[in-house]
N, C-alpha and C positions, 0 to 999 in steps of 0.2 A: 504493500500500500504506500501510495505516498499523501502522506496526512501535509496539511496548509492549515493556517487562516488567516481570512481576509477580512479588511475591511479598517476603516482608520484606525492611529494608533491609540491603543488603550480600549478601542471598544469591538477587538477582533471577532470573529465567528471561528467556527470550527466547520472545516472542511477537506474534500479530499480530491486527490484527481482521479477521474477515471480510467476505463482501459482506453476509450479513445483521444485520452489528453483535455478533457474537459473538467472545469469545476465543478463539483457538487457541497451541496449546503448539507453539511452533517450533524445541525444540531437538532434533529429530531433522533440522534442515537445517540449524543454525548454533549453536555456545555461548551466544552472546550477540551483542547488539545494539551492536557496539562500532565506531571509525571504518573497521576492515578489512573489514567488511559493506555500505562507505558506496558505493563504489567503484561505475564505471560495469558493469563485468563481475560484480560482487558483489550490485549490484543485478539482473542479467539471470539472473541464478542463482537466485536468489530467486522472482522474477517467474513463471519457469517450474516454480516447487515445485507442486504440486498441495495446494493451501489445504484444500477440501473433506478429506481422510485426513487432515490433521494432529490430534490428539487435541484436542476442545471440553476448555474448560476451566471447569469447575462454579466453581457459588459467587459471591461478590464479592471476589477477592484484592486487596489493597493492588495499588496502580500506583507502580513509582518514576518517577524519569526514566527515559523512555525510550530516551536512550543511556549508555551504557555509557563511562567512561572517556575524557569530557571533556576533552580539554587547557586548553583556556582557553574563557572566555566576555569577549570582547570588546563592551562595552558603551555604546549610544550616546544622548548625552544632547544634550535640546531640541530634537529633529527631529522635531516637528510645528508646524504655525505654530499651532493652536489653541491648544498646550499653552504655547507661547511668548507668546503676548497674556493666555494667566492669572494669570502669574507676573510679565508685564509687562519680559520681556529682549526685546533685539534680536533678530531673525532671524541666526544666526550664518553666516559666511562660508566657513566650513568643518567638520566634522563635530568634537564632541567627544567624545573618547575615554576611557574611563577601563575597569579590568579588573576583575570579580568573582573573589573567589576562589572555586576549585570547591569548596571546602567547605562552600561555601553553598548548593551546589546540594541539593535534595533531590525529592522526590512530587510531584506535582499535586493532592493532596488530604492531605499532612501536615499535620500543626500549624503554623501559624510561630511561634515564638519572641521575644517581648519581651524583647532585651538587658535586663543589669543593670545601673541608670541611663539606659534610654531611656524617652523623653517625646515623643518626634514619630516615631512610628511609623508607615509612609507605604507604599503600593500605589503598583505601575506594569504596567498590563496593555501586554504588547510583543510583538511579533511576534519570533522568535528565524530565523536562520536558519542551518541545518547545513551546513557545508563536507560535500563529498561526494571531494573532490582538492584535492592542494595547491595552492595559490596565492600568487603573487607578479611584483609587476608588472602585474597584470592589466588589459585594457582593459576600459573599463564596458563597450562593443556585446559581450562576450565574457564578462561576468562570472557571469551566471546559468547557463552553462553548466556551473560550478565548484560548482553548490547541489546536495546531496543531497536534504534535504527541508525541510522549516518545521515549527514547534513553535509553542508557546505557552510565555510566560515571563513569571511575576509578577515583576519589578524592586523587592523589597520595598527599602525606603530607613529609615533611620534621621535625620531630618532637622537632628538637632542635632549627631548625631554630625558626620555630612557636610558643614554650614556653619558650625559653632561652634567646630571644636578645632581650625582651619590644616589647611597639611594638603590633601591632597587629596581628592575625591571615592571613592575603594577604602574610606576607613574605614566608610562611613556605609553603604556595596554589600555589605558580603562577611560579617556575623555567622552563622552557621549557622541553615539554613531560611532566607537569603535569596533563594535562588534559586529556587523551585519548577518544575521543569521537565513540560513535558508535558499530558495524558496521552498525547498521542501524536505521534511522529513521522510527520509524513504524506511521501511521497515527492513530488519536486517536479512527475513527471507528473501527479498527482491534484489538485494544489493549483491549476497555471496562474499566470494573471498574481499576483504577491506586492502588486501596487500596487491593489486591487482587494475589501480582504478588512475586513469590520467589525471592531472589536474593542467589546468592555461592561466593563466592572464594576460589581456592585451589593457596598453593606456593608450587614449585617441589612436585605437586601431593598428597600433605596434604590440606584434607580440613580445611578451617579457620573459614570460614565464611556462615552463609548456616541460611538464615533470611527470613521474608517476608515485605511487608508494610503495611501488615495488625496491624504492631506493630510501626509504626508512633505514632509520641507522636502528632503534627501537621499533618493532613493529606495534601495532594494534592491540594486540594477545599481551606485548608482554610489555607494556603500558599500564594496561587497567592493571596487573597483576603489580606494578611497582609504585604507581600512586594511592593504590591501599593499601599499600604494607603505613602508610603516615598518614591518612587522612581516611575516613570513612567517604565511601561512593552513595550515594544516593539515586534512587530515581528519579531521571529527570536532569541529574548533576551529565556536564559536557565536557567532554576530556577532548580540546583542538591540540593535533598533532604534531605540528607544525608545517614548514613552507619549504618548496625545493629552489632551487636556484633562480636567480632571474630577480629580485625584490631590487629597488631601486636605491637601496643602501649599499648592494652590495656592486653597482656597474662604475664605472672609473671613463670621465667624471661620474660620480652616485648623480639619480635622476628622482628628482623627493618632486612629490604630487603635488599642484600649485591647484588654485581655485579656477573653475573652468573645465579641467581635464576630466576625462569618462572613463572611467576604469571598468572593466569588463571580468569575470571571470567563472568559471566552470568546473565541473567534474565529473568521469562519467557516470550518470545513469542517476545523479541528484542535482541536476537543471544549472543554472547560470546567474550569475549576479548581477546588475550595472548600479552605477554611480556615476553624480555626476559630482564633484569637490565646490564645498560651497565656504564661503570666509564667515567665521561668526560675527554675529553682530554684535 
């Protein structure tokens, strides 16, 4: 399935797409798209709705994220080795962590937001992955079974914020519209292997970025198994992967996102993003 919803922000619906790529209005079977819908029997509820009678949904309505009521976004940085030979760091020995705040989260096709005083304004196209049951402790041979579905997640970064003021890496993550989630939640029977899946991004119609996860330094499996050995996983909680090579911090001259420019980007088989960079007022 791949679960959405639509409709301005803060007063979204729940909804899904069809087999023929259409939207349908799914709140005659759920409220909303939230972590109590993520569940293995919540999913089986679901499954067995009858899609075709849920009311088509006219128009092009705005897409938020499409989950609902986020606890955290757990965030993982330098796990690609391509993206690590750009920037020129070592292949790390263990995964790095650092947390988005959910206020960052927003659309798949919002504006993002140029802080005021930022100058290296930066893209990360990431593979995101949704908690479906808690987790802790968990063994990697056992961990994908703990996934609800996969998203897409632009890792927008603020690159001075993040390396210039101390400090850890959350200041430079979490401004609002840093997070852009979605357009859809895909469930993880539809997705398959997560190590397997391309990801792009073009800025004004230049490709940048154009990677796979097949080049995880940490894969999937053995992520969730190492961000709960320290934190309890929740349903609903979002583990982004991180970004493969091509990010605009990392090209010589670096190429940071100015107000104006449309950033683009994709994954297979969980839809596309756009932006257009807007300056705050």
């Amino acid at each position: 399935m791949k679960l959405v919803r639509f409709g301005r922000a803060g007063a979204e619906r729940p909804g899904v797409i069809d087999a023929d790529g259409k939207l349908r209005d799914l709140s005659r079977v759920i409220k909303d798209v939230t972590p109590a819908a993520l569940g293995p029997a919540a999913l089986r509820r679901l499954r067995a709705a009858k899609l075709a009678r849920l009311p088509l949904v006219r128009g092009r309505p705005r897409l938020g994220c499409p989950l609902g009521s986020i606890g955290k976004m757990v965030c993982i940085g330098l796990n690609y080795t391509d993206h690590a030979a750009e920037v020129g760091m070592a292949l790390p020995r263990e995964p790095t962590l650092f947390i988005k705040a959910p206020s960052a989260i927003c659309g798949p096709d919002d504006p993002i937001v140029r802080p005021r005083g930022a100058v290296k304004l930066d893209y990360e196209v990431e593979l995101g992955v949704v908690m479906g049951r808690d987790a802790r402790y968990v063994e990697e041979a056992n961990a994908l079974g703990y996934v609800a579905g996969y998203c897409l997640v632009n890792d927008v970064s603020e690159r001075a914020f993040q390396m210039e003021h101390g400090g850890t890496t959350t200041k430079g993550k979490s401004a609002d519209t840093f997070g852009p989630t979605g357009p859809w939640l895909v469930t993880a029977d539809e997705v398959g292997d997560p190590q397997r899946l391309a990801l792009w991004t073009t800025v004004n119609g230049e490709r940048r970025q154009d990677g796979n996860t097949a080049k995880m330094i940490f894969s999937v499996a053995a992520l969730i198994a190492y961000v709960s050995r320290f934190m309890s996983l929740r349903a609903g909680d979002v583990i982004s992967t991180g970004t493969p090579a091509g990010v605009g911090h990392g090209a010589k001259p670096p190429k940071y996102l100015v107000p104006g420019d449309v950033v683009e980007m994709g994954i297979t088989g969980l839809g596309a993003q756009r932006h257009k960079i807007v300056e705050a007022r």
